[in-house]
N, CA and C atoms as a LAMMPS dump frame, in Angstrom:
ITEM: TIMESTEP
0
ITEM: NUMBER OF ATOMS
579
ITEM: BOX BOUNDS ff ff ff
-5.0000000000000000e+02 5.0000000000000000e+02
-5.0000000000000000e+02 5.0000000000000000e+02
-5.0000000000000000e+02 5.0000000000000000e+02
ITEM: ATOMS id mol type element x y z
1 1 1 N -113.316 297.751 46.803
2 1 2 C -112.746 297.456 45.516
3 1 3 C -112.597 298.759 44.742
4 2 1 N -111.563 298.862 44.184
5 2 2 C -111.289 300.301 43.249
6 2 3 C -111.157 299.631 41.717
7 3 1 N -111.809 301.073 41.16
8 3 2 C -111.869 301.049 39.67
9 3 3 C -110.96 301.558 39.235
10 4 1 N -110.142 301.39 38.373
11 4 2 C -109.426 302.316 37.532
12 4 3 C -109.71 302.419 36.266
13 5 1 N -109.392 303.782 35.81
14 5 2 C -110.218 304.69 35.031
15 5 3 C -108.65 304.641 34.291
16 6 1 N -108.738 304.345 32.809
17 6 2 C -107.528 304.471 31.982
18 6 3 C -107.253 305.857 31.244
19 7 1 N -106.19 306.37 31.787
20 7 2 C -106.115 307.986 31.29
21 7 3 C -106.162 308.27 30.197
22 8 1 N -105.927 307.046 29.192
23 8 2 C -106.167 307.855 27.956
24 8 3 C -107.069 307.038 27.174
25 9 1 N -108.394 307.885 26.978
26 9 2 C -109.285 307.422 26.188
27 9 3 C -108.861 306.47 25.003
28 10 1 N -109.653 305.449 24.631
29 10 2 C -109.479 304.484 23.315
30 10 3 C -110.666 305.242 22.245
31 11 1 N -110.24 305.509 20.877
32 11 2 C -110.834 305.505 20.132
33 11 3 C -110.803 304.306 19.231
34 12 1 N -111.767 304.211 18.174
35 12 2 C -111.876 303.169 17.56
36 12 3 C -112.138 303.842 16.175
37 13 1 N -111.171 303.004 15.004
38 13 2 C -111.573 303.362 13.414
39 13 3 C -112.181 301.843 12.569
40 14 1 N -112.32 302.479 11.546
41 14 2 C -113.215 301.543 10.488
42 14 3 C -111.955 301.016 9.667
43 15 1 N -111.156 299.448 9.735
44 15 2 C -110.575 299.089 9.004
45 15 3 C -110.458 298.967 7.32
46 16 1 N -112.174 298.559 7.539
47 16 2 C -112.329 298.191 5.745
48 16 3 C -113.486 298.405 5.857
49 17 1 N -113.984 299.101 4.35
50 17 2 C -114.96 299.479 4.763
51 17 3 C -116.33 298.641 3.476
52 18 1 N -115.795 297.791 2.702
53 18 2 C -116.657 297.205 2.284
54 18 3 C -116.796 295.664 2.15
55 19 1 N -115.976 295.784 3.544
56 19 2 C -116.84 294.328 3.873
57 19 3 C -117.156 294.655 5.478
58 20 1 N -117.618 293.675 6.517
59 20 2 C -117.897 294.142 7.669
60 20 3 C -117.146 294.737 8.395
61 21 1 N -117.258 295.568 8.728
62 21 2 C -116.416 296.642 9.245
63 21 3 C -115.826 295.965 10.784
64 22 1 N -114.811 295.931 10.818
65 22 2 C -113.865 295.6 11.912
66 22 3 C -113.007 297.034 12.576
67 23 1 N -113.485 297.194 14.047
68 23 2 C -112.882 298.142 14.535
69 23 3 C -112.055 297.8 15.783
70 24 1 N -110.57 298.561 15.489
71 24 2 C -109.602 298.592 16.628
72 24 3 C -109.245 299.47 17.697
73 25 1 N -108.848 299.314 18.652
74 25 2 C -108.361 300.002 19.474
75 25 3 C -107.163 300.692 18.749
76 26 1 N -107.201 302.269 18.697
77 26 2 C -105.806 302.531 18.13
78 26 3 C -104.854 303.191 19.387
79 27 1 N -105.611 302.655 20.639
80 27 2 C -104.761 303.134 22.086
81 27 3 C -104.087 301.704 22.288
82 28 1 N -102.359 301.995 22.629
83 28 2 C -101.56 300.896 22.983
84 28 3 C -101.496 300.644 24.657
85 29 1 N -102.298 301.528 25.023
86 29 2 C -102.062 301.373 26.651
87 29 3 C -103.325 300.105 26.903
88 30 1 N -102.589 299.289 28.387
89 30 2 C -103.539 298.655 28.904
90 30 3 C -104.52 298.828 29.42
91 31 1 N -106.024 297.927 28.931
92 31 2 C -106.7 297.876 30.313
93 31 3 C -107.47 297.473 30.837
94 32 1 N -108.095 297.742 31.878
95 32 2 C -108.747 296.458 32.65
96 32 3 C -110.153 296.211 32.123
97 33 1 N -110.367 296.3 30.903
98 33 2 C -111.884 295.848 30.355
99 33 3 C -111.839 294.331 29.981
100 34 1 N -112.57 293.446 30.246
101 34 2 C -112.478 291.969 30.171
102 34 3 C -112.972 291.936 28.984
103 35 1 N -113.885 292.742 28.011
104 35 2 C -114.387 292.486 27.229
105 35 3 C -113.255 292.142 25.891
106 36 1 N -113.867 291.672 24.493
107 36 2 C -112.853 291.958 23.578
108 36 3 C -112.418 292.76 22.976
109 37 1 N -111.088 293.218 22.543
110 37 2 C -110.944 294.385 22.09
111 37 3 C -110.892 294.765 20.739
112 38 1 N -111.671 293.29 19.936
113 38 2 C -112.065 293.388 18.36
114 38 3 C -113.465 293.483 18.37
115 39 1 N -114.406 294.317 17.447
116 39 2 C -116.047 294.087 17.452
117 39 3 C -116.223 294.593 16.2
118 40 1 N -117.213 293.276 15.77
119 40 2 C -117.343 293.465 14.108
120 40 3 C -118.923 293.846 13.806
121 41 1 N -119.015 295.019 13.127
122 41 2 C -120.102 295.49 12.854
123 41 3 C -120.372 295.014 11.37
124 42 1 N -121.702 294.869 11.591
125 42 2 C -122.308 294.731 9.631
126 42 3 C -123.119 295.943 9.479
127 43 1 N -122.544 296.44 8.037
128 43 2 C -122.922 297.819 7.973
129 43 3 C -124.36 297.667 7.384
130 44 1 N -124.069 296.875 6.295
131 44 2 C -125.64 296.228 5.245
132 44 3 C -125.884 294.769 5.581
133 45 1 N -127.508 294.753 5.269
134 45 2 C -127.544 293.538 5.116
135 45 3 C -127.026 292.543 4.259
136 46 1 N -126.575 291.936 4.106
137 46 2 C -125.822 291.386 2.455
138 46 3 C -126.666 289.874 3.408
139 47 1 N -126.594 289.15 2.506
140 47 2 C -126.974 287.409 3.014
141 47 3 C -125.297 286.686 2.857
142 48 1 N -125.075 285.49 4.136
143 48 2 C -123.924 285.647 3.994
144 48 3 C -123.786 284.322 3.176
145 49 1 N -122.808 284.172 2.36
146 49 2 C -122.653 283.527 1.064
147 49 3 C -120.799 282.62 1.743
148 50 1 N -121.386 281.497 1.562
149 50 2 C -120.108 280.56 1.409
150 50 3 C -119.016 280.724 0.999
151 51 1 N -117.684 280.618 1.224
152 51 2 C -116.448 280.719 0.046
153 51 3 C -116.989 279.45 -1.224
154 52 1 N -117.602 278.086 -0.833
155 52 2 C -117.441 277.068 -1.664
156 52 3 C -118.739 277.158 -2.631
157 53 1 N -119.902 277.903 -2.085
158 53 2 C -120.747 278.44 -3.221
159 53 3 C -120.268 279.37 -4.011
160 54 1 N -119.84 280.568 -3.492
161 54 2 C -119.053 281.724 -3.925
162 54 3 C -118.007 281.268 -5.351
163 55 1 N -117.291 280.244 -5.129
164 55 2 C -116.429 280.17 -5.615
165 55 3 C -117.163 278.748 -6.769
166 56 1 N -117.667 278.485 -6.868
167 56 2 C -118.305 277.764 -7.83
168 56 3 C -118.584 278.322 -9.062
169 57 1 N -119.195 278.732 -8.942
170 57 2 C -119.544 280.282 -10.364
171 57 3 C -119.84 279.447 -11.047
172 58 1 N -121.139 278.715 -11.254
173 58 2 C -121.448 278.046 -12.26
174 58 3 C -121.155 276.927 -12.835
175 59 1 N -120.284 276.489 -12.545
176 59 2 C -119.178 275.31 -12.606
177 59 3 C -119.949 274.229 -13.323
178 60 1 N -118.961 272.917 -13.974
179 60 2 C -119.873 272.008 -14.336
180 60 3 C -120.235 271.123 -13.132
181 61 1 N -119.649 271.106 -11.932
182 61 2 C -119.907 270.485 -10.73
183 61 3 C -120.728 271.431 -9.663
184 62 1 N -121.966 270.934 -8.853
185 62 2 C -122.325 270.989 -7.745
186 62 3 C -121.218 271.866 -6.337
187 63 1 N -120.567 270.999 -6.26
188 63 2 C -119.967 271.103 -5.379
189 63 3 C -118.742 270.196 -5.258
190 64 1 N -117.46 270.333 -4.466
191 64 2 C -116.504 269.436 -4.751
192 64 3 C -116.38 268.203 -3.439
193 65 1 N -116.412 267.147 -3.607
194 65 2 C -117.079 266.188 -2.719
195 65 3 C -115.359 265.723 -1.435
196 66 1 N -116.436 266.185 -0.433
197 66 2 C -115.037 265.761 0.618
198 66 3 C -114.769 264.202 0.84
199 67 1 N -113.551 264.019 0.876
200 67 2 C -113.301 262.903 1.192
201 67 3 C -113.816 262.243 2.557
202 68 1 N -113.551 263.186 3.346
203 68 2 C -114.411 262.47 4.725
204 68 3 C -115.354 262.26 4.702
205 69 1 N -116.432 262.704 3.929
206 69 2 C -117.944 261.456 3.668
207 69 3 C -117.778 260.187 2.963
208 70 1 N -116.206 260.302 2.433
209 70 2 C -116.437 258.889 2
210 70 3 C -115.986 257.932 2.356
211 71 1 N -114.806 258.483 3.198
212 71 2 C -114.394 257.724 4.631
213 71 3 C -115.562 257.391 5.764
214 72 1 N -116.915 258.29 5.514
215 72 2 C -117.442 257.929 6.698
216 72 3 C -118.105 256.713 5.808
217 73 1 N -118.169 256.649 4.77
218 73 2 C -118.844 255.281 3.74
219 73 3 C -117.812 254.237 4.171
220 74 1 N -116.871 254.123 3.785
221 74 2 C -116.074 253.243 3.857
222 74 3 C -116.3 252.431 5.588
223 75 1 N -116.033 253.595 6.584
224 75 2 C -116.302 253.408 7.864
225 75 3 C -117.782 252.595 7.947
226 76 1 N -118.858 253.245 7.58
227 76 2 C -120.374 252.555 7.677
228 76 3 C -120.53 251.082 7.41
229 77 1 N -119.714 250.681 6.165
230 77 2 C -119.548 249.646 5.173
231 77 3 C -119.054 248.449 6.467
232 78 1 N -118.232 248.665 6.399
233 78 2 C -117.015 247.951 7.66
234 78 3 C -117.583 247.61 8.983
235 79 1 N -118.397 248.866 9.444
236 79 2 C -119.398 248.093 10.657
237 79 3 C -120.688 247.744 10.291
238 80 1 N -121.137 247.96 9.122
239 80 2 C -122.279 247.165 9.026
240 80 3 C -122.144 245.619 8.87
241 81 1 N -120.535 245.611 7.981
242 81 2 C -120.099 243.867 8.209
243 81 3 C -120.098 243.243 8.944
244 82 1 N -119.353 244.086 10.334
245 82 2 C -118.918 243.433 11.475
246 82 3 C -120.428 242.916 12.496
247 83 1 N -121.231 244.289 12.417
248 83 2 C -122.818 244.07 12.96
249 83 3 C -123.679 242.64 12.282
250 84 1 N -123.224 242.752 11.089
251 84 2 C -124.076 241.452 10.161
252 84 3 C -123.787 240.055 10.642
253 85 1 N -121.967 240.092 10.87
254 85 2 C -120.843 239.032 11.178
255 85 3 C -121.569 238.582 12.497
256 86 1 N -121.657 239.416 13.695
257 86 2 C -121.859 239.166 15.002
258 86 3 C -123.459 238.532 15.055
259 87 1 N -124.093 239.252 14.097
260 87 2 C -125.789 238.653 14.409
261 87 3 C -125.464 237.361 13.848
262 88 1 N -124.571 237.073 12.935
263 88 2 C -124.648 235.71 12.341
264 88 3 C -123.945 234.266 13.186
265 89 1 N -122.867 235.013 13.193
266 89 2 C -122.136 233.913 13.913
267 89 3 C -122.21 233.867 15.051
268 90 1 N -121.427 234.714 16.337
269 90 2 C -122.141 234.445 17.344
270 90 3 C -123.462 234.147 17.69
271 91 1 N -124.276 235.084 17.464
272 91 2 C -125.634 234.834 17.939
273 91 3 C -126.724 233.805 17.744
274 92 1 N -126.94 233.558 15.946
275 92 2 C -127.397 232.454 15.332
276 92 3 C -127.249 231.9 15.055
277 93 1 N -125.775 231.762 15.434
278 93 2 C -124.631 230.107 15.906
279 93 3 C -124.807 229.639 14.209
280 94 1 N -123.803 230.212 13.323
281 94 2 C -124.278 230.281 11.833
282 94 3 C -122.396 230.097 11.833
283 95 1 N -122.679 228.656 11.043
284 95 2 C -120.971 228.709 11.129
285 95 3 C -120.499 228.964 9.583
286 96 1 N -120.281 230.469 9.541
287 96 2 C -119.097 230.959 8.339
288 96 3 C -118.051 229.881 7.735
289 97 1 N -118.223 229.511 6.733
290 97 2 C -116.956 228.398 6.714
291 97 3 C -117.287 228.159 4.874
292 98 1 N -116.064 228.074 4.08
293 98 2 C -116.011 228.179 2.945
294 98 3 C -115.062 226.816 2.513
295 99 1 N -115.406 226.735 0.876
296 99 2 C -114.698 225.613 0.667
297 99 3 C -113.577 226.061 -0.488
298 100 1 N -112.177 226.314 -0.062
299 100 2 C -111.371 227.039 -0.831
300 100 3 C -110.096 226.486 -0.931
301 101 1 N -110.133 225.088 -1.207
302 101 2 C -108.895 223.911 -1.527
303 101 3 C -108.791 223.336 -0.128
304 102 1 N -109.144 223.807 1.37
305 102 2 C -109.383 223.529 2.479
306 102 3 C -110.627 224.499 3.014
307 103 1 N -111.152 223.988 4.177
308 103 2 C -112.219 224.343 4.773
309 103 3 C -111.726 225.7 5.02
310 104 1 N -112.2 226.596 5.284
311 104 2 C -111.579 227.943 5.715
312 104 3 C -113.33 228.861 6.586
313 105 1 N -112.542 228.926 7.916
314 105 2 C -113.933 229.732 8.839
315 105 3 C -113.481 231.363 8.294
316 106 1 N -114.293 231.756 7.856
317 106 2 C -115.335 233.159 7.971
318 106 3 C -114.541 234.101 9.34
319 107 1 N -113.719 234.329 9.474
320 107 2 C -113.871 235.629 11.093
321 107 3 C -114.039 236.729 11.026
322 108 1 N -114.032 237.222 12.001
323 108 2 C -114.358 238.646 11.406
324 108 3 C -113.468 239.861 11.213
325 109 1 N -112.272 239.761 11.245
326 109 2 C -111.212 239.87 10.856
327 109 3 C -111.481 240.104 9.171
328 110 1 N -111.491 238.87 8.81
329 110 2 C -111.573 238.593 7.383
330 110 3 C -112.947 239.078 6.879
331 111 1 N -113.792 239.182 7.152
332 111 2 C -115.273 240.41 7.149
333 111 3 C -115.222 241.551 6.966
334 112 1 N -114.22 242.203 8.196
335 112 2 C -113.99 243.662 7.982
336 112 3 C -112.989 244.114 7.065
337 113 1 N -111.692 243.267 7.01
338 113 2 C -110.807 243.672 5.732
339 113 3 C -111.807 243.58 4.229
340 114 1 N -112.794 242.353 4.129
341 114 2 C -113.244 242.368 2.798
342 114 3 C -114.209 243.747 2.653
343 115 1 N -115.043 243.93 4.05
344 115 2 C -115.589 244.983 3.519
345 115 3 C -115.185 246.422 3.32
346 116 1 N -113.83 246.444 3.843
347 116 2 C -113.144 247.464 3.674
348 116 3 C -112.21 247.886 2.089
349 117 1 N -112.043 246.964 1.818
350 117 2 C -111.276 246.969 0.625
351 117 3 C -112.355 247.377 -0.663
352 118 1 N -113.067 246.15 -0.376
353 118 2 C -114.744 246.642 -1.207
354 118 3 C -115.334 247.852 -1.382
355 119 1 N -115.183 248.672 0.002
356 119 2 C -115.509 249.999 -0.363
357 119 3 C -113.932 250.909 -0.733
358 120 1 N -113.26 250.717 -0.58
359 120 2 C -112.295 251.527 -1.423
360 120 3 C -112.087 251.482 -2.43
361 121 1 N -112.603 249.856 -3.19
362 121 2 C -111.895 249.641 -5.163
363 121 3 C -113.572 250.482 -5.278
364 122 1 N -114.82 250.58 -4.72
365 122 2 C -115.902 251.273 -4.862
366 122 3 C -115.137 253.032 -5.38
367 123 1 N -114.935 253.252 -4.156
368 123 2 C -114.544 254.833 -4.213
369 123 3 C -113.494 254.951 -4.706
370 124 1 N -112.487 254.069 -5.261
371 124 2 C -111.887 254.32 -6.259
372 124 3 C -112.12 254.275 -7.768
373 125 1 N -113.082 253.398 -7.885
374 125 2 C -113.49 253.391 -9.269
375 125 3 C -114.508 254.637 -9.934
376 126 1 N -115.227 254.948 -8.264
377 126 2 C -115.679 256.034 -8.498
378 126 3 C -114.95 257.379 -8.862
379 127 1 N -114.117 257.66 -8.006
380 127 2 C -113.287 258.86 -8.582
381 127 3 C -112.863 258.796 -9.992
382 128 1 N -112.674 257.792 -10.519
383 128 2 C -111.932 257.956 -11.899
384 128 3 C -113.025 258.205 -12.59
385 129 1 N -114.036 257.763 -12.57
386 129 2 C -115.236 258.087 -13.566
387 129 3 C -115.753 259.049 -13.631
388 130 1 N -115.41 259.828 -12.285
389 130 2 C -115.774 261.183 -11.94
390 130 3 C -115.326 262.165 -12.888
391 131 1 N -113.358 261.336 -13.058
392 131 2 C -112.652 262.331 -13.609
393 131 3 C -112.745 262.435 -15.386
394 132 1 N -113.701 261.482 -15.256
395 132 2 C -113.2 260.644 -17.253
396 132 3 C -114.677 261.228 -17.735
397 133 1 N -115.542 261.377 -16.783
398 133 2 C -117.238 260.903 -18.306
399 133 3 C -117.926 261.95 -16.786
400 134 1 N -118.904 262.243 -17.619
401 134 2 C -120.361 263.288 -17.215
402 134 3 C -121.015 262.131 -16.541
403 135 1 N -121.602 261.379 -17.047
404 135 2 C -122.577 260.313 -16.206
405 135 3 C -121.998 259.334 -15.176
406 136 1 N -120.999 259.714 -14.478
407 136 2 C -120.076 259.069 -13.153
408 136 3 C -120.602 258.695 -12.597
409 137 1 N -121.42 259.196 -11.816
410 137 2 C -122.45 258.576 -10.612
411 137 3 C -123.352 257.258 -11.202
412 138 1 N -123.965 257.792 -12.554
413 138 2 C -125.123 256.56 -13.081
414 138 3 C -124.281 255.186 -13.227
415 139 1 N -123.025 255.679 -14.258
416 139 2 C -122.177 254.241 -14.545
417 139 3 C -122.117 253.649 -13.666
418 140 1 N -121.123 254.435 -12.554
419 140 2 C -120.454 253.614 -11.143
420 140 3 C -121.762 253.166 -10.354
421 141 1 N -123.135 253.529 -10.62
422 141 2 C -123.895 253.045 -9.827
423 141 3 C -124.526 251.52 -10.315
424 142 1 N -124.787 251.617 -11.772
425 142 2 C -124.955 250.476 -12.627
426 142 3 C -123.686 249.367 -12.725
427 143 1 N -122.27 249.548 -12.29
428 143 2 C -121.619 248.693 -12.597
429 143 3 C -121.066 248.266 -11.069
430 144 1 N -121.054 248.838 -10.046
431 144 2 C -121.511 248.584 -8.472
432 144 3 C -122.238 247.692 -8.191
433 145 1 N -123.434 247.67 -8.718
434 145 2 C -124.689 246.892 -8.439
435 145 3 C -124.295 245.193 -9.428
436 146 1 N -123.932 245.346 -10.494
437 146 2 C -123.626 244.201 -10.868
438 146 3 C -122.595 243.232 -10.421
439 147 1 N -121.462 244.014 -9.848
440 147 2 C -120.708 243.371 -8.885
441 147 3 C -120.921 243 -7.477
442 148 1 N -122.316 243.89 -7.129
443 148 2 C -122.525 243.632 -5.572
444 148 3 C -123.311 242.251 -6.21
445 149 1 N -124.165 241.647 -7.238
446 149 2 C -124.988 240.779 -6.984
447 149 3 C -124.185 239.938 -7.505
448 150 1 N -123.235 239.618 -8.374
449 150 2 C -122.161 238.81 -8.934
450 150 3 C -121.766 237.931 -7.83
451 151 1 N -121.208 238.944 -6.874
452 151 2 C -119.853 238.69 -6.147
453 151 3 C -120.879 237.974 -4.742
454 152 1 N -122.137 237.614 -5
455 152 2 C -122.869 236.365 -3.701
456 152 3 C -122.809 235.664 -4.426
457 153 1 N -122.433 235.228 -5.852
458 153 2 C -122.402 233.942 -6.323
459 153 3 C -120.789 232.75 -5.438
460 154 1 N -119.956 233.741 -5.115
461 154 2 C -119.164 232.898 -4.617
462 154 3 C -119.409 232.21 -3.405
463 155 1 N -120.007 232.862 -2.212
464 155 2 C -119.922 232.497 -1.462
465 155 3 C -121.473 231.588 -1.567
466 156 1 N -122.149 231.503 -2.793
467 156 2 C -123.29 230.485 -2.77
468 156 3 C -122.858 228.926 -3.289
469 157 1 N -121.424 229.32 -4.057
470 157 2 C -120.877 228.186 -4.914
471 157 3 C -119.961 227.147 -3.815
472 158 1 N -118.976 228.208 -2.677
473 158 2 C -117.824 227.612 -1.848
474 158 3 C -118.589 227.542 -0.58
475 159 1 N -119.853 228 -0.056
476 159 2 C -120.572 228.257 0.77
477 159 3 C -120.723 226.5 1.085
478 160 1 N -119.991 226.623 2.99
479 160 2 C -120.54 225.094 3.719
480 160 3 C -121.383 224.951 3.745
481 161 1 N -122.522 224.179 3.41
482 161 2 C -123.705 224.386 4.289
483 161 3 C -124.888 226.023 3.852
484 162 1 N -126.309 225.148 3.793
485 162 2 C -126.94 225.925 3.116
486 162 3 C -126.918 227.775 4.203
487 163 1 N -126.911 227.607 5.518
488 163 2 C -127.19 228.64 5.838
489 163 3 C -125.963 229.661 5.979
490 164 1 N -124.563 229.216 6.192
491 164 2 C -123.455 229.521 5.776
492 164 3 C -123.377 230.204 4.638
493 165 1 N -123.802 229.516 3.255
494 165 2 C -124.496 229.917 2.147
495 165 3 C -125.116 231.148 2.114
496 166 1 N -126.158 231.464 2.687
497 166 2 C -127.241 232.661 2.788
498 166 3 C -126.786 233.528 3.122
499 167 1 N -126.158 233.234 4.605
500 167 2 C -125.081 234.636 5.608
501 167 3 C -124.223 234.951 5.12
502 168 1 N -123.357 234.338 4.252
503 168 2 C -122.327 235.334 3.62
504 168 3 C -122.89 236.132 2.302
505 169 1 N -123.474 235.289 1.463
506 169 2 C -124.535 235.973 0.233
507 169 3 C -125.326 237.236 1.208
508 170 1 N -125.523 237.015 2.576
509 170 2 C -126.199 238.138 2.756
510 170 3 C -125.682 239.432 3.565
511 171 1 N -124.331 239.271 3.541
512 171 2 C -123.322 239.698 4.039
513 171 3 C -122.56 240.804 2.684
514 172 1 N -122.478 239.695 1.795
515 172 2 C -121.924 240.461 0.885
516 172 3 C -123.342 241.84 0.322
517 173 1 N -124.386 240.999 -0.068
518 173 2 C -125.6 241.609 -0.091
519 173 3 C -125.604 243.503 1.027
520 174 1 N -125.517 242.806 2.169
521 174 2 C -125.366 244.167 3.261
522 174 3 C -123.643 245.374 2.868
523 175 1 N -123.118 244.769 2.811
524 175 2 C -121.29 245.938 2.292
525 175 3 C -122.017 246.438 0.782
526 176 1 N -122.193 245.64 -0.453
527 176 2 C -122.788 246.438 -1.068
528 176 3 C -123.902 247 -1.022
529 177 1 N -125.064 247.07 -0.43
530 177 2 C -125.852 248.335 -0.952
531 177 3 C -125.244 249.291 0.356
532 178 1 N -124.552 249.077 1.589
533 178 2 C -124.053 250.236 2.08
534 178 3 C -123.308 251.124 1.485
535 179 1 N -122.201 250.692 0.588
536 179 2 C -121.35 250.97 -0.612
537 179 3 C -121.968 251.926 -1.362
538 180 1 N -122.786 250.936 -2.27
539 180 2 C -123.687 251.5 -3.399
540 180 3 C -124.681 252.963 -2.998
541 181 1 N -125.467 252.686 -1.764
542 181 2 C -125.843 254.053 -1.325
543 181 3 C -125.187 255.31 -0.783
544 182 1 N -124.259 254.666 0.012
545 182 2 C -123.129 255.582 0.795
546 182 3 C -122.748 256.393 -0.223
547 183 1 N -121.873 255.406 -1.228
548 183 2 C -120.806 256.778 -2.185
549 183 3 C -121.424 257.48 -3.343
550 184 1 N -123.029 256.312 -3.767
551 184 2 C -124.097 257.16 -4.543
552 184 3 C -124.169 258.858 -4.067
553 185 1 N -124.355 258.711 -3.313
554 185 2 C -125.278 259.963 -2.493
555 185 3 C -123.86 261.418 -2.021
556 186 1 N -122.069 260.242 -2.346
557 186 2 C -121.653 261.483 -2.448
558 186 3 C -120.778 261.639 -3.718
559 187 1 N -121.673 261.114 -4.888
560 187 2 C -120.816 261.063 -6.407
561 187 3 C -121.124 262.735 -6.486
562 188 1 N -120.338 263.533 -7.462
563 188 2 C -120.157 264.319 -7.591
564 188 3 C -121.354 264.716 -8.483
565 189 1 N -122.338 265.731 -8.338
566 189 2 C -123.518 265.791 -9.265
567 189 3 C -123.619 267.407 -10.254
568 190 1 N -123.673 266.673 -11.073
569 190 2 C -123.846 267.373 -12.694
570 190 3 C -124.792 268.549 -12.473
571 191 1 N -124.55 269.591 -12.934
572 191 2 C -125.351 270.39 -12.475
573 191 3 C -126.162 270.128 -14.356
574 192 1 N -127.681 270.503 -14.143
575 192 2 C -128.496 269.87 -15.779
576 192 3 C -128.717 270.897 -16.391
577 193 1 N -128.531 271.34 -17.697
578 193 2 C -128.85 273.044 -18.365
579 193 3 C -130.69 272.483 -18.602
């Protein structure tokens, strides 16, 4: 096997020099080094600092809250229904069934759309409060909770049958506090003087 030796030496310069120094090849010829031909040196120690801390500067907010945690709420919400739905009906042979001008069965279809929607007028009501008043998180958490315990009165009132009754009250019971904790935990938080 032969080596080849590239005739013309590569030197390397200091691009920038106060942040980590990045050095290039300033030779355009090829060659056979597998390695990379970028290598980033740190000149000082500095600790390395976030763009999204960085860029906070004090702010009246924490941090700015991603939507994909609250999609993963919304997501959590929706299979905790469907998990609740399946222990109920299939398993403990618990027949879902409401009284709403005709008999109407419970599926789970109709489980996962409710608990889906539930957590979006959630995280929507949340954002606006976010955008309107300082105490967002406390309100939306206090007026969440009164609708999560409200809203088992229906299915205790149209509810077939006492245990029908319970499983959906405890159904609704399970979407809200997934709700209520899920988007609690990503309301936008006040930083306190």
């Amino acid at each position: 096997m032969t080596t080849h030796q590239n005739p013309h030496p590569t030197t390397t310069r200091p691009t920038d020099t106060t942040h980590p120094t990045t050095t290039r090849p300033t030779d355009t010829t090829r060659s056979t080094d597998t390695r990379s031909a970028e290598t980033t040196h740190y000149p000082d120690s500095r600790p390395a600092t976030s763009d999204a801390s960085a860029s906070s500067g004090g702010g009246l907010f924490r941090g700015r809250v991603s939507g994909g945690l609250r999609l993963v709420v919304v997501g959590a919400a929706a299979a905790s229904a469907l998990a609740g739905w399946v222990v109920l009906e299939p398993v403990a042979g618990v027949d879902l069934r409401v009284q709403q001008g005709t008999v109407v069965h419970i599926g789970a279809v109709s489980v996962f759309v409710a608990a889906v929607v539930a957590a979006f007028a959630g995280w929507g009501l949340l954002a606006i409060l976010e955008r309107r008043t300082r105490n967002a998180r406390d309100i939306w958490t206090v007026v969440a909770t009164i609708v999560c315990l409200t809203s088992t009165s229906s299915p205790i009132d149209r509810g077939i049958g006492l245990d029908s009754k319970l499983g959906l009250a405890g159904l609704h019971l399970l979407v809200g506090a997934t709700v209520i904790i899920g988007l609690r935990r990503t309301a936008a938080a006040r930083e306190r003087c």
